[in-house]
C-alpha positions in Angstrom: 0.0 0.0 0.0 1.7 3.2 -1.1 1.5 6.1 1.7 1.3 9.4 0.4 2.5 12.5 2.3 2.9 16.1 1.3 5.9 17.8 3.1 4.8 20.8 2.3 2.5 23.5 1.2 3.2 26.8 -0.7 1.5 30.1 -0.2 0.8 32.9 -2.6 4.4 35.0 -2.4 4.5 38.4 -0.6 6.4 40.7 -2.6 9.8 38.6 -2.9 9.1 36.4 -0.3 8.3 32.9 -0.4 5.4 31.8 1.8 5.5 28.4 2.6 5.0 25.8 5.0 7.7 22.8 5.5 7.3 20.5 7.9 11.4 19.7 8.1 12.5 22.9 10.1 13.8 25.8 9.2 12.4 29.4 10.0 10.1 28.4 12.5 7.0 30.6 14.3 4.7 29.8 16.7 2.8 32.8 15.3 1.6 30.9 11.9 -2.4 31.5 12.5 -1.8 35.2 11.4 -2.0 34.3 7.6 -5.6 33.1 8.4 -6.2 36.3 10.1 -4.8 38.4 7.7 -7.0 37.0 4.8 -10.3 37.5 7.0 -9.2 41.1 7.9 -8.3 41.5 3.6 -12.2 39.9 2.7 -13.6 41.9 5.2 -11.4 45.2 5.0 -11.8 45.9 8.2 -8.4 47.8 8.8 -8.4 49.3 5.7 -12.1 51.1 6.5 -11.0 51.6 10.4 -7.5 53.6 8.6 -10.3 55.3 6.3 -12.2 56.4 9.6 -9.3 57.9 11.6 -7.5 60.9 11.4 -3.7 60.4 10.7 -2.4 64.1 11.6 1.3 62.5 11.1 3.8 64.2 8.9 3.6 62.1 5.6 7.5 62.5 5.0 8.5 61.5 8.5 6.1 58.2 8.6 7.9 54.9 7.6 4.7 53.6 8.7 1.1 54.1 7.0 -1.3 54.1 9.6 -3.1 51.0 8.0 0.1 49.6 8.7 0.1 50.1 12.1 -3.3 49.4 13.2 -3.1 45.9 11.3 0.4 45.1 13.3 -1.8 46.4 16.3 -4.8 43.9 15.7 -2.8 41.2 14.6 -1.1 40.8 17.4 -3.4 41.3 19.8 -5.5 38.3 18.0 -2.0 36.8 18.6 -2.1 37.1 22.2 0.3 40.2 22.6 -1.7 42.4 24.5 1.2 44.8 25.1 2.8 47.1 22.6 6.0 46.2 24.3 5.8 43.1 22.6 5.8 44.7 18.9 9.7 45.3 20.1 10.1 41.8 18.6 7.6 40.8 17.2 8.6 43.4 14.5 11.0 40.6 13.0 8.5 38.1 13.3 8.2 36.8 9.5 4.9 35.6 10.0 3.6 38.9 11.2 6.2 40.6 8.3 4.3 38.4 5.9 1.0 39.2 7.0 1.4 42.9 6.9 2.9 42.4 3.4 6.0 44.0 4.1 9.3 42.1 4.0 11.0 44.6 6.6 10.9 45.0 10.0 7.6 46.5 11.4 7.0 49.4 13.5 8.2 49.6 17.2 6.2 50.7 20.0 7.6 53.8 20.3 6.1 54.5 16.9 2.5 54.1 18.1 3.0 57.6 20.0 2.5 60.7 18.6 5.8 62.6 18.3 
């Protein structure tokens, strides 16, 4: 009786990252239920219509963060579990959370939630 097993499963590819899940090791995150998140929150927009509703009195040219940006790091990680923005200190390398945000960089640190 032949056994069949699939190692692996690929992802649709965020910017030049490959998404993909391996089951031999590797770069490894406890954090993997984001991409399930983040497609709900893309079908459903909701962080794109809650960055519509809010004010972002920021100085464009200073921002390396869109305010979508931020309140999808924000809400992602607290459906994570990380209630504190302390935590976005390293989650901000996290790939999956990277991944999810579509970004390929490191994300905003908590210090970039306050106004200036």
């Amino acid at each position: 009786m032949t056994k069949c097993y699939q190692s692996s499963f690929e992802f649709p590819s965020v910017k030049r990252r490959k998404v993909e899940a391996d089951f031999s090791g590797g770069a490894i995150t406890s954090n993997a239920g984001i991409g399930l998140i983040a497609q709900v929150d893309r079908q459903t927009g909701l962080t794109k219509a809650a960055a519509r509703a809010m004010r972002d009195t920021r100085r464009k040219a200073s921002c390396d963060h869109s305010l979508r940006a931020l309140l999808q790091q924000r809400v992602y990680g607290l459906a994570l579990g990380y209630e504190d923005l302390n935590d976005h200190d390293e989650l901000r390398q996290d790939l999956a959370l990277q991944t999810a945000t579509s970004r390929v960089e490191a994300l905003a640190q908590d210090r970039d939630y306050l106004p200036r």
